[in-house]
C-alpha positions as CSV (number, residue, x, y, z in Angstrom):
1,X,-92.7,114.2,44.3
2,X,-93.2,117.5,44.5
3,X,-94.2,119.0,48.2
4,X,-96.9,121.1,48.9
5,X,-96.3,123.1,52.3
6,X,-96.9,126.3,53.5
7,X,-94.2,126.0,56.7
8,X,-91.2,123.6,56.2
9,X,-91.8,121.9,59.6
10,X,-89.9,118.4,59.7
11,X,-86.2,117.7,58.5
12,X,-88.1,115.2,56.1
13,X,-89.6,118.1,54.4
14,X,-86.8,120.2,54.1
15,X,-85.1,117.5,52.3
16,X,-87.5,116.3,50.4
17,X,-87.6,120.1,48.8
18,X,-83.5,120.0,48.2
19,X,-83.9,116.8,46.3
20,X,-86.5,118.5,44.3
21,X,-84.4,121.4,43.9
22,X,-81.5,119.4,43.0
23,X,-83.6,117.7,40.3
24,X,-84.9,120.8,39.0
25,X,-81.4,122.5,39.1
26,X,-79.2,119.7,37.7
27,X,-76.7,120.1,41.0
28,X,-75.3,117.8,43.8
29,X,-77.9,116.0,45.3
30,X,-75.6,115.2,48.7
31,X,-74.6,118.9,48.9
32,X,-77.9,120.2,48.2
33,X,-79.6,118.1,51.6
34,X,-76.3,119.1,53.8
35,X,-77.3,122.5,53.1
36,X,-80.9,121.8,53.4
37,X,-80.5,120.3,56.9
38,X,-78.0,122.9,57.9
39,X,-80.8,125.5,57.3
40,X,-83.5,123.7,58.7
41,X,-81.9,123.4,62.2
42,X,-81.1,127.1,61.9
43,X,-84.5,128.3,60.9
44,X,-86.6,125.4,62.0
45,X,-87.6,128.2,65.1
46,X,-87.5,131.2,63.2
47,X,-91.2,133.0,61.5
48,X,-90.2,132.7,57.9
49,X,-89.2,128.9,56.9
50,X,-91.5,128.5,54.0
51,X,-90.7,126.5,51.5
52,X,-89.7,129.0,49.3
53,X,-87.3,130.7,51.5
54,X,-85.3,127.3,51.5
55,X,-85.0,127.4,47.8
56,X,-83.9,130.8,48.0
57,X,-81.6,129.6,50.4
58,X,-79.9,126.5,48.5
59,X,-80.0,129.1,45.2
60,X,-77.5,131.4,46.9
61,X,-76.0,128.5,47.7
62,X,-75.2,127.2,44.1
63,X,-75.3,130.9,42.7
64,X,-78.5,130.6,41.0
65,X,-80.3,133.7,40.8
């Protein structure tokens, strides 16, 4: 299920949007919410933790442009 956020604001959310990322980028599933929790507690704080900047995140991650 696809999420709808403008703010990533739980852990929940964040990996709810890795397993959707996983699913739409064919990679680890495990790997992809380690990374996703990873970046939430470091930007869970911070002004820019959209949605989008997690995918951008777990894309660097697996070299995805």
């Amino acid at each position: 299920m696809k999420m709808a956020v403008d703010q990533v604001k739980t852990n929940m959310e964040a990996l709810q949007i890795a397993r959707d990322f996983a699913t739409d980028e064919n990679v680890n599933e495990g790997r992809v919410e380690a990374y996703a929790e990873t970046w939430f507690d470091a930007r869970k704080d911070a002004d820019s933790s959209s949605p989008t900047d997690l995918r951008a995140y777990l894309a660097s991650r697996f070299e995805h442009p």
